[in-house]
N, C-alpha and C positions, 0 to 999 in steps of 0.2 A: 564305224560304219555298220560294222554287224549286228550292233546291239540296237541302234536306230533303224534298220529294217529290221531287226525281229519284234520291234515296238513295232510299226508301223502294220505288222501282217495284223498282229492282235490286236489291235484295233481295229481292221479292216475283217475280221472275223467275227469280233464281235459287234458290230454294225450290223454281219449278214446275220448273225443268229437273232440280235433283236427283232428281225421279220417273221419268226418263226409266231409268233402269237396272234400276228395280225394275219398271216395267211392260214393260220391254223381254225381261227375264227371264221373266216371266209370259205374256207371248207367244208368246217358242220353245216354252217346256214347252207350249204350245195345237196348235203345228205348225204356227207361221208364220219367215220367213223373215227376217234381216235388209232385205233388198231389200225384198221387199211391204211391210213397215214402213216404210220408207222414202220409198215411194212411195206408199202410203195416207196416212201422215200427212201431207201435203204438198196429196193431192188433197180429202181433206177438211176442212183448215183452209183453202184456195182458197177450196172452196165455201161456206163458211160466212162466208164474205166476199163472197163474188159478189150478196147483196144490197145490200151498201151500197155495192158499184163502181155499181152503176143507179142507186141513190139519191142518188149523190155527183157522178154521171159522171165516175166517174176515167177513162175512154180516153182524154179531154179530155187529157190529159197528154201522148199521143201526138202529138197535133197541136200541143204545143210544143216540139217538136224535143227531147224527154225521151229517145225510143227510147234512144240509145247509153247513156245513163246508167244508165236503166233495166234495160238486156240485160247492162251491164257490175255492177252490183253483184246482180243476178239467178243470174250464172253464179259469181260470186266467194261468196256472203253464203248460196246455198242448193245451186248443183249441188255445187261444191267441198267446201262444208262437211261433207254430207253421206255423198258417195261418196269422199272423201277419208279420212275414218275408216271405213269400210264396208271397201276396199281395204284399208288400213293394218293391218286386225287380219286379215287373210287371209295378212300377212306376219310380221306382227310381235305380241308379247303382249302382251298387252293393259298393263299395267305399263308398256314401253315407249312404247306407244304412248300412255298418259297423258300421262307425262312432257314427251313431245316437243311434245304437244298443246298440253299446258298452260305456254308457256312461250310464248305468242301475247302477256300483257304487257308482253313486252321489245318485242315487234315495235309493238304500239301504242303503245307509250310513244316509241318513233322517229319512226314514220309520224307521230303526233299531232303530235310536235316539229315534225316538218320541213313538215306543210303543212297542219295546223291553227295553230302556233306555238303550243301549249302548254310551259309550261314544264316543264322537264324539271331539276330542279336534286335536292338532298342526301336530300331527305325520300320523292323518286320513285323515286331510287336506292337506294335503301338499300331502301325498300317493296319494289322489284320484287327484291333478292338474301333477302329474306327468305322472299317469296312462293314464288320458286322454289324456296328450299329445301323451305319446309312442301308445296309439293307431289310433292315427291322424295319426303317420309316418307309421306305420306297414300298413295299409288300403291306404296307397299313397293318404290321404287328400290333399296335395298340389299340385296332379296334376289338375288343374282346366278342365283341357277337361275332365277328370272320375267324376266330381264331380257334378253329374247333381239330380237336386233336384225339386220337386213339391209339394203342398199341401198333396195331398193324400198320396202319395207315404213318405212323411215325417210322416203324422199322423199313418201311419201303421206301421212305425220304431219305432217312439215313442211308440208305442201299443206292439210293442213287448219288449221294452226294458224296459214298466213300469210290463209287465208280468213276465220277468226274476226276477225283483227286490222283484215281491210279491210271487214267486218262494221260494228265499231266504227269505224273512221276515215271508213271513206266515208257510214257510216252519221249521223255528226256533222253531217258537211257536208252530204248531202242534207235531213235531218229541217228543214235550215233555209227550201229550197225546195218539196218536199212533204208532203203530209200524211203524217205517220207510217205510218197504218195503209194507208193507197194507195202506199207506196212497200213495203209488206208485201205487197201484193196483188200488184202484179206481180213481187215475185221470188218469188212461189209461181205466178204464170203460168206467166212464164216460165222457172223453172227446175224447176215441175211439167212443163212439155212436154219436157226434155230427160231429166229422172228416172226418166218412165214412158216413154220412147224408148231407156235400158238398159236398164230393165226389161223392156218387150217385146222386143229383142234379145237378151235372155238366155233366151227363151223364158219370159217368164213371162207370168202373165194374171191376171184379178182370182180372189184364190183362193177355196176352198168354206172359209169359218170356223164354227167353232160360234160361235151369241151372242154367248158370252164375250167371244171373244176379239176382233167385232166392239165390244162395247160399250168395252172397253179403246183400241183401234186409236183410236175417237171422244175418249175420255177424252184418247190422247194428241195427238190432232191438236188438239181443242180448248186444253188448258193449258198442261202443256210447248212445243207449236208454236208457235200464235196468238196465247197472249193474254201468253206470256213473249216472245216475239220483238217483241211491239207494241208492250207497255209496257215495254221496255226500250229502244226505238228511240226512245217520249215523251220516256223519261229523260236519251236523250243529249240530249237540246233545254236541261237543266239543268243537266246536270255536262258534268264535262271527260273525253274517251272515255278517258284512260290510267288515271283515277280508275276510273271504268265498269269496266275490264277489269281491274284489282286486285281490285276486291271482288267481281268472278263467280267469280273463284277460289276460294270458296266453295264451289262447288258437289259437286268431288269432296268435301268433308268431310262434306255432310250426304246426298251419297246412298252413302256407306260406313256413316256412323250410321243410314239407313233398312234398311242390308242387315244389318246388325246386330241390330237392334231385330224385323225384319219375316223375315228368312232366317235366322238364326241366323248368319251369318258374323261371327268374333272380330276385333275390331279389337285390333292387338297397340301395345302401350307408345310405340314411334315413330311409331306413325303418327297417336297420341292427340297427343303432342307437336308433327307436324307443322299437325294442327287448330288445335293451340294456339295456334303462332305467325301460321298462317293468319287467325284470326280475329283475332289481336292487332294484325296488319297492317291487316285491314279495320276496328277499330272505333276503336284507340288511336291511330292515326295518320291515317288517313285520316276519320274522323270528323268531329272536332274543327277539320279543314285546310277541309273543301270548303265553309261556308257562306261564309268570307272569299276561296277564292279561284275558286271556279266560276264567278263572276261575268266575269272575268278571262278573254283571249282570247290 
């Protein structure tokens, strides 16, 4: 039962993160910024937590020598992840920089091996060359005119997509010591205060929005942020994090089927293909494995 609710959050996570593109779209066209998104959603899924830090007294945690853990998966699991794709597409297209992103299950599928001792054998192997592929198609890897690449613009991909992996893995290991949603809480502390400290350094400030685009900014902090970041942190407490970060891969395919459905953008023959195997990955194979072995350490 534990391992079918911890599937069941990870897919309900990565559902809300797929929104993140289509409302992020609907943003610019408002006159906001990558950055201010970045740093409002951050500051108001904080907040929207800061009652139940009082109610829980998570700072208690400070005073058990948590600090470094805390400051360490804070800067890795939210600065990193964040401004790491933020940079990354200031160098690189977006295309590439999927790509690069999304190849964070090779790195959790190691990291897990090596200091969660998850097994790592034929059926994880095979999963993860498959994955990759379907997300080469899905991201239209093969169009070579999109596929534009630079140093920087690579090493920031890479930087984000070794912050996903330590997302998942340290994120395995801590959920066992903290509460899920208090080890949420402060890596939107603290890596809220380092967020809006580029932000202010870039010169920015809280901007003038219409409504709109206030009520959206809420929408995203709330579900894509909060409550996917939460219950997906639950979930590692159930499965095995290389499992976890197989089936998030998911995500580019259904917020390219929401831009399709919702923007009119054509999803082309390969990249329906790359869905295909994608989700063959997450249901045919990885399904069927994790009730017998999530258990397993």
């Amino acid at each position: 039962m534990g391992a079918r609710r911890g599937l069941a959050f990870v897919l309900l996570a990565v559902f809300l993160w797929s929104w993140l593109g289509i409302i992020g779209k609907v943003l610019y066209r408002l006159g906001t910024t990558p950055l201010e998104v970045i740093a409002l959603r951050v500051l108001l899924a904080w907040a929207a937590l800061l009652p139940f830090a009082f109610r829980h007294e998570w700072w208690r945690l400070l005073c058990r020598g948590a600090l470094p853990k805390l400051l360490f998966y804070s800067v890795f699991s939210v600065v990193l992840n964040y401004l790491g794709f933020y940079f990354a597409l200031q160098w690189i297209s977006v295309t590439a920089a999927i790509v690069i992103v999304y190849a964070y299950p090779a790195l959790v599928l190691v990291f897990s091996h090596r200091f969660l001792t998850e097994p790592f054998g034929k059926v994880e192997g095979a999963a993860l060359v498959l994955t990759l592929v379907g997300i080469f198609l899905i991201a239209q890897g093969y169009r070579i005119d999109r596929f534009v690449v630079n140093v920087p613009g690579v090493g920031f991909a890479f930087l984000t997509s070794l912050s996903i992996a330590v997302y998942n893995v340290a994120g395995k290991r801590l959920v066992r010591e903290f509460n899920p949603w208090a080890l949420l809480f402060w890596g939107f502390t603290f890596g809220g205060l380092i967020l809006w400290g580029v932000h202010l350094a870039s010169g920015g400030d809280l901007p003038a929005l219409p409504p709109m685009a206030w009520g959206l900014i809420l929408c995203l902090a709330l579900f894509p942020t909060l409550v996917s970041y939460g219950i997906y942190l639950v979930a590692l407490r159930h499965m095995r994090a290389g499992h976890a970060s197989l089936i998030s891969t998911m995500e580019p395919l259904l917020a390219a089927l929401w831009a399709a459905l919702l923007l009119g953008e054509r999803l082309e023959p390969l990249q329906i293909l790359g869905g295909i195997i994608v989700l063959g990955v997450a249901f045919l194979i990885l399904w069927p494995d994790l009730p017998s072995t999530t258990g397993r350490r």
